[in-house]
NULUM-611605 format. One line per 5 residues: for each residue x, y, z of C-alpha. Coordinates in steps of 0.25 Angstrom, whole numbers, always signed. Layout:
N
X Y Z; ...
% end
This chain:
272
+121 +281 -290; +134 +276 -290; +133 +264 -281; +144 +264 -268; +156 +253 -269
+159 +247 -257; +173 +240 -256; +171 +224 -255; +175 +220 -239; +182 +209 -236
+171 +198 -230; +171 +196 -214; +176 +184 -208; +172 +179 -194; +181 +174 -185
+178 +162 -177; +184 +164 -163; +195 +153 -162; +189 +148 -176; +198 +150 -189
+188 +157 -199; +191 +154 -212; +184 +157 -226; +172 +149 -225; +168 +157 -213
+164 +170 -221; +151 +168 -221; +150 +160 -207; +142 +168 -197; +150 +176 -187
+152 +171 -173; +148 +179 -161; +157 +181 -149; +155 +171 -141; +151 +159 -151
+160 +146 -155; +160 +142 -170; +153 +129 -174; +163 +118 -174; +159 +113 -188
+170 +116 -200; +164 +128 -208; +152 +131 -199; +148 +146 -198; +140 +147 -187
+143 +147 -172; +142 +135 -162; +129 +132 -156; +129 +134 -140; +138 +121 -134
+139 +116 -147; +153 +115 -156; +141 +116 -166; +131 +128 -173; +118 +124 -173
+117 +117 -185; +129 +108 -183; +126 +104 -168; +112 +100 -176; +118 +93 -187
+134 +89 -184; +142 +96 -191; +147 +88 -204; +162 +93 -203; +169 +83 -194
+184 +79 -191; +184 +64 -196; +190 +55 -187; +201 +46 -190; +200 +36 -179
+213 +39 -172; +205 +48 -163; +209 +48 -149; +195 +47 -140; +191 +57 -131
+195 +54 -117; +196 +65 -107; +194 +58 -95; +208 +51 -100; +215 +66 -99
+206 +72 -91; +206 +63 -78; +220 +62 -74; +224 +73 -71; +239 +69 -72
+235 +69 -87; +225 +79 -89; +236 +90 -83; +249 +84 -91; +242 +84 -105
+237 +94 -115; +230 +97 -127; +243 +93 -137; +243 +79 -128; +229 +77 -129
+229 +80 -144; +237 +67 -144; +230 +60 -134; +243 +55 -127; +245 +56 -112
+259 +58 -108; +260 +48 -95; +272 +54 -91; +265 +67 -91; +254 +62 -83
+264 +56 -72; +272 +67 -70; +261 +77 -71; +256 +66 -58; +270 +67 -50
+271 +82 -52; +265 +93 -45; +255 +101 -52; +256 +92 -64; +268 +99 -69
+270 +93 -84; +270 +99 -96; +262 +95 -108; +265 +91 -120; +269 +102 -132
+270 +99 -147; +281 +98 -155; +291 +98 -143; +296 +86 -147; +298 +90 -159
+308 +101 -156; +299 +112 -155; +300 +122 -143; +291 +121 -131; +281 +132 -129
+284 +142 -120; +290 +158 -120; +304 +154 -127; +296 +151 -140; +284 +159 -138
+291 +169 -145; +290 +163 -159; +280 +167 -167; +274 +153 -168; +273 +150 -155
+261 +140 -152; +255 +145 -166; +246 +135 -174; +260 +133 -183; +266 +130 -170
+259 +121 -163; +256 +114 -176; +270 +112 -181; +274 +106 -166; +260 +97 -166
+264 +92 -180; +277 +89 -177; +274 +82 -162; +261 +72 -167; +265 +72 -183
+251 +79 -186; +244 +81 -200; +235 +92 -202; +220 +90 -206; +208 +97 -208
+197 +94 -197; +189 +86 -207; +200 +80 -212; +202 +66 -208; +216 +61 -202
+228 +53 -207; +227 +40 -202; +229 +37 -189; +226 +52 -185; +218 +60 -177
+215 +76 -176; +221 +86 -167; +218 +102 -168; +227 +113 -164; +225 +127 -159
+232 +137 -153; +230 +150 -145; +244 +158 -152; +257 +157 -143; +248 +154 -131
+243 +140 -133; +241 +127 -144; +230 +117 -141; +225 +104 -145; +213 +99 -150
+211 +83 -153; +199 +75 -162; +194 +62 -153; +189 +50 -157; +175 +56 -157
+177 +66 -167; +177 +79 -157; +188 +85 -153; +197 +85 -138; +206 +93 -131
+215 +96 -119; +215 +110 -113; +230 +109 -108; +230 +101 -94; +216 +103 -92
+205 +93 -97; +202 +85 -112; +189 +90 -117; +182 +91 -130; +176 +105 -127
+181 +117 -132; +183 +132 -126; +168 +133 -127; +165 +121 -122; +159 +112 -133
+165 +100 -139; +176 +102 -152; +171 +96 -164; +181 +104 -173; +192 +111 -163
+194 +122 -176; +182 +128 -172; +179 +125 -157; +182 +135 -146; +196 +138 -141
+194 +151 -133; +195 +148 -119; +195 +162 -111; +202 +164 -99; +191 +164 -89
+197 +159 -77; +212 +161 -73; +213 +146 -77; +211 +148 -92; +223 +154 -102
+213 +160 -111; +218 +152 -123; +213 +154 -136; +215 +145 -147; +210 +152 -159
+221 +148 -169; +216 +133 -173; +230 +127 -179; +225 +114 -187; +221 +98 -186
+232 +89 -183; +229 +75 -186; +240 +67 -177; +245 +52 -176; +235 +43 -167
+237 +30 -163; +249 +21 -167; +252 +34 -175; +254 +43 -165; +265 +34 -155
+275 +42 -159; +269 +54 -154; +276 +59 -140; +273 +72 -136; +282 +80 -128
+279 +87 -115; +286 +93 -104; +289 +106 -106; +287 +119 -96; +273 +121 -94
+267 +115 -85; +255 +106 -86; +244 +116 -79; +230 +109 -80; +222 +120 -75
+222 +132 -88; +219 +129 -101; +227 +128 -114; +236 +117 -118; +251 +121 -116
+253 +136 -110; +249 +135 -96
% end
């Protein structure tokens, strides 16, 4: 009997909602609708319910970690989180860097509504502002965009998430929701990870609402449920930054002040 060839197909590859997949995934278990991808480099299997975990890492720790450098800036949100003078004047990128702008804060005091804008990358480095006039470019608010002007504003160097900083460094990650929004994750002294949703509050909780150990594979999704939300969705993870601390980073000055107001009330970091 003469035997049936079948043509070879190309092997599946699962995609991770707002995760890169990459080729060690062929063989990782395929995630349902609705379920979050364990937090730990590599790691097939789905997180376990409030966990960044599966099982077996919640069980044991996971043995893939960001090492720390010691230029870590702590985590502090009742520093950002309890003036609201500060809270509404800063975002994600000032946060990233752990600098408050105290002129900011007193004109976001003096004005009605808080009416400041936050800080952007690269602007003082002669790249445009965000807004329509450039939102026609094919780059714009891209990973290759918001990387170049985050480079260019804090002199970053790109690493790996176990990769351990240049001295006097510390992690930052970025990710962006294409020609909509860019947003900024930082590592604190603790070893989790931070951030600041726009002119809302700092947390260490991610869309799904459980702490970032690796903001690669956290959840970034956050649906518009209430007309408060944008329904931003930051699925293109850019890359680690490590960025000057300390005595390294007093050269940094971010720029601010451009048209968008400083509105504390939706989420995402610049467009409001």
């Amino acid at each position: 009997m003469a035997r049936t060839l079948r043509r070879r197909q190309a092997p599946h590859r699962p995609r991770y909602k707002g995760v890169r997949v990459g080729p060690k995934t062929l063989k990782m278990e395929t995630l349902k609708r609705g379920q979050r991808a364990c937090q730990c480099v590599d790691c097939p299997r789905p997180a376990a319910a409030e966990s960044p975990f599966c099982a077996t890492h919640t069980r044991d720790g996971c043995p893939a970690g960001s090492p720390l450098s010691g230029y870590e800036p702590p985590y502090e949100p009742e520093l950002w989180n309890t003036d609201k003078s500060i809270q509404y004047s800063h975002n994600c990128f000032a946060y990233a860097t752990n600098y408050i702008d105290w002129q900011k804060v007193e004109t976001c005091r003096a004005s009605s509504g808080c009416n400041v804008g936050f800080h952007v990358p690269g602007l003082e480095k002669g790249h445009p502002k965000f807004g329509a006039k450039v939102k026609r470019e094919s780059n714009y608010m891209t990973c290759s965009d918001v990387v170049a002007r985050t480079k260019a504003s804090l002199h970053g160097v790109e690493v790996g998430f176990t990769e351990a900083c240049p001295p006097m460094m510390s992690k930052i990650a970025i990710v962006v929701d294409d020609k909509n929004d860019l947003h900024y994750y930082r590592q604190d002294s603790n070893g989790w990870w931070s951030h600041k949703p726009g002119g809302r509050p700092v947390t260490n909780l991610d869309a799904a609402g459980v702490r970032i150990y690796n903001p690669e594979r956290c959840s970034r999704y956050y649906p518009k449920e209430d007309p408060d939300d944008t329904g931003l969705n930051y699925k293109h993870f850019c890359c680690f930054l490590a960025i000057p601390r300390g005595t390294a980073a007093a050269f940094i000055k971010l720029a601010g002040g451009y048209a968008v107001k400083a509105k504390h009330k939706k989420r995402g970091t610049h467009k409001k």
